[in-house]
Each structure stands twice: as structure tokens, then as C-alpha cells.
C-alpha positions as a Markdown table, in Angstrom:
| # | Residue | x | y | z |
|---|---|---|---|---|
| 1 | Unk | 35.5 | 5.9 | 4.5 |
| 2 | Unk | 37.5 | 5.7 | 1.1 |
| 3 | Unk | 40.7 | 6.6 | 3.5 |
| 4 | Unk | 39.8 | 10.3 | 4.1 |
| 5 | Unk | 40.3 | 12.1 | 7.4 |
| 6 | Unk | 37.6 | 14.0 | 9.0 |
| 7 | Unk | 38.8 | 17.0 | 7.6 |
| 8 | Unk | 39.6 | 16.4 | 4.1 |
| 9 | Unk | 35.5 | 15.8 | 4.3 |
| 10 | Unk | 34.9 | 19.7 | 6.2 |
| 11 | Unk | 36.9 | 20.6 | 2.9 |
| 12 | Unk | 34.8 | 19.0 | 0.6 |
| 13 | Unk | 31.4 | 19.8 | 2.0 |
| 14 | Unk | 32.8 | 23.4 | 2.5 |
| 15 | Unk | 33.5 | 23.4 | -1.5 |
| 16 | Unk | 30.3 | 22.0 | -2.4 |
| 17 | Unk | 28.3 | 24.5 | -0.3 |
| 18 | Unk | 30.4 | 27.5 | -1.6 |
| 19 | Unk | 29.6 | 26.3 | -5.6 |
| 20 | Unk | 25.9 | 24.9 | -4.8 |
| 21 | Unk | 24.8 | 27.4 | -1.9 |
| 22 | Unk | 22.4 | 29.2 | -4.0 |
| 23 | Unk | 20.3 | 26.5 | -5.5 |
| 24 | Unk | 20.2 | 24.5 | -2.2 |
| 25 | Unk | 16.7 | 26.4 | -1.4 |
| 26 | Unk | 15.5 | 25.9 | -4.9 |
| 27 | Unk | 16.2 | 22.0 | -4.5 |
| 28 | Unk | 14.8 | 21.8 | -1.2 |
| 29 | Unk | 11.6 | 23.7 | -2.4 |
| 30 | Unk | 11.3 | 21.3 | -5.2 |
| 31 | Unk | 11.9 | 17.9 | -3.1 |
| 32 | Unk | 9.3 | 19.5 | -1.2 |
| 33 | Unk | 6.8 | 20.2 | -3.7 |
| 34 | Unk | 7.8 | 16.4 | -5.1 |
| 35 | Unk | 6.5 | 14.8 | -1.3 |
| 36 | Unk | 3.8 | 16.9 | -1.6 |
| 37 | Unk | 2.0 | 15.6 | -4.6 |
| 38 | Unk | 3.1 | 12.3 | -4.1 |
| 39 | Unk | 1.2 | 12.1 | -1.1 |
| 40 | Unk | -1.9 | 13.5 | -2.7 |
| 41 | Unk | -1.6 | 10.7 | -5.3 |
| 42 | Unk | -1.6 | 8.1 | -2.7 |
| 43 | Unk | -4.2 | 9.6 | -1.0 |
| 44 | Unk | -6.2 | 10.0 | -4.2 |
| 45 | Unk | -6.1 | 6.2 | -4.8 |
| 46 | Unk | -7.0 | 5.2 | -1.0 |
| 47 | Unk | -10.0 | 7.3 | -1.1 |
| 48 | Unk | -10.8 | 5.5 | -4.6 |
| 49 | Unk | -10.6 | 2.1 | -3.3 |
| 50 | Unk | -12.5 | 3.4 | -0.3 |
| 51 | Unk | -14.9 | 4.4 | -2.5 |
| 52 | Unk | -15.1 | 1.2 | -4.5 |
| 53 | Unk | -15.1 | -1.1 | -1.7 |
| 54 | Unk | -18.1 | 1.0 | -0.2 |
| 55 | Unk | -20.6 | 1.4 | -2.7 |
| 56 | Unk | -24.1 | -0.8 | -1.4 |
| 57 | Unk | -25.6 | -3.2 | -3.8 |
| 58 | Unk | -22.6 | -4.3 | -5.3 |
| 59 | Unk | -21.2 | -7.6 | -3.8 |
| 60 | Unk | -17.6 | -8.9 | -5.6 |
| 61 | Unk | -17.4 | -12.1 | -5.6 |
| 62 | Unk | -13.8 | -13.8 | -5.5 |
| 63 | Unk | -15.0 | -17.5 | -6.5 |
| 64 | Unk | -14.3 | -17.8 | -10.6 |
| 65 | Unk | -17.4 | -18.0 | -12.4 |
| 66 | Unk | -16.1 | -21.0 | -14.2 |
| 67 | Unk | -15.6 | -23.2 | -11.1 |
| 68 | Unk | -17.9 | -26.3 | -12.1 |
| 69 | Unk | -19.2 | -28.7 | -9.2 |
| 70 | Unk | -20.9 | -32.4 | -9.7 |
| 71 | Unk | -24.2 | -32.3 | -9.7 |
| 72 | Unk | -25.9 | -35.7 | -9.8 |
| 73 | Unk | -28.3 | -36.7 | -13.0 |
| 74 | Unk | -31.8 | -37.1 | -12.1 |
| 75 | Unk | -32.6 | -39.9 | -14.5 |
| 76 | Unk | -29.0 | -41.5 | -14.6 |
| 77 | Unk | -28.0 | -41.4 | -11.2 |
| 78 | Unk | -24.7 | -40.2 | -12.2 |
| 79 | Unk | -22.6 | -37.6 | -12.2 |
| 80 | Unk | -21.7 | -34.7 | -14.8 |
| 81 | Unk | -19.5 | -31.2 | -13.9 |
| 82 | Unk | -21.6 | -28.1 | -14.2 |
| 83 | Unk | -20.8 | -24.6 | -14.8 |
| 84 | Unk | -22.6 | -22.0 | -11.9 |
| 85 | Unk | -24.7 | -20.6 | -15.0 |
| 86 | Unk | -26.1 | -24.2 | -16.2 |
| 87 | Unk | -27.3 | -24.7 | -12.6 |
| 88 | Unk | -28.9 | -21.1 | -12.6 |
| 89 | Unk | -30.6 | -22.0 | -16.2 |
| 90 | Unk | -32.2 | -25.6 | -15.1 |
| 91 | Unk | -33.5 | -24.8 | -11.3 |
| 92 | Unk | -36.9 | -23.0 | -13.3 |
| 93 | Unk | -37.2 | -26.0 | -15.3 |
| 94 | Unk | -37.3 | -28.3 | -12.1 |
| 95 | Unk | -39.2 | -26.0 | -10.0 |
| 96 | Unk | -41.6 | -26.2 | -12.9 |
| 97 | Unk | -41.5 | -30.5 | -13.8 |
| 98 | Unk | -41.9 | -31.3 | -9.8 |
């Protein structure tokens, strides 16, 4: 590793521990304290999607609302694309003409 013996790296951790000793426990604390609260957050946003994915009444849909479908013509015979929402506005006007 970078051509250094064994003990050329006792030497240098040796060194390091001497000049950073005293604010080891300080880092460690914080890194600590650091895991800590980024496991609330994540635990924060699972019980949020929990919560969303939970609530009754409320169905998602994943279709698109846009997707259009051919719906043949009544008088025509042929066909013409239609949004979900025209087909929602024209089934009380047939219910009503039959």
C-alpha cells in the first residue's frame, strides 16, 4: 500500500492519535448524533407514505386522464377518439334519449 511497511503505518496512526486524541470522542458523538437523525428522517417519510397510501376513500388512479379510446358514432357508424371526461358527459344524455 503506497510502498509502506507495516510499521511506518503503527507510526502514523500513533501520530495521528497523539494530535487528534481529544476530539476523537467529540467526532464520534457527532457521527452519532448525524445516524441518529438521519434515521428519524427516513422514518418520518415512510410513516408519511404509510399514511398516504392508507387513507379510505381515496383511490389513485395510475391511468392518465387524457388516454382517449374509440368509441363508435351512433348515427355514423364510425369511429371518433374520446377523452374519459366526454364519455362521462354524454352517458346522461343516452340514458335519457333511449
Amino acid at each position: 500500500m503506497f510502498g509502506l511497511s507495516t510499521w511506518e503505518l503503527v507510526i502514523i496512526l500513533v501520530i495521528a492519535l497523539l494530535l487528534f486524541g481529544r476530539r476523537l470522542p467529540e467526532v464520534g458523538k457527532s457521527l452519532g448524533k448525524g445516524i441518529i437523525e438521519f434515521k428519524k428522517g427516513l422514518k418520518g417519510v415512510d410513516e408519511e407514505i404509510e399514511k398516504e397510501s392508507s387513507r379510505p376513500g381515496e383511490k389513485r388512479m395510475d391511468v392518465p386522464e387524457d388516454r382517449g379510446y374509440r368509441a363508435p358514432l351512433a348515427e355514423g357508424g364510425g369511429d371518433r377518439r374520446v377523452s374519459r371526461s366526454d364519455v362521462v358527459e354524454e352517458k346522461p344524455e343516452q340514458v335519457e334519449k333511449h
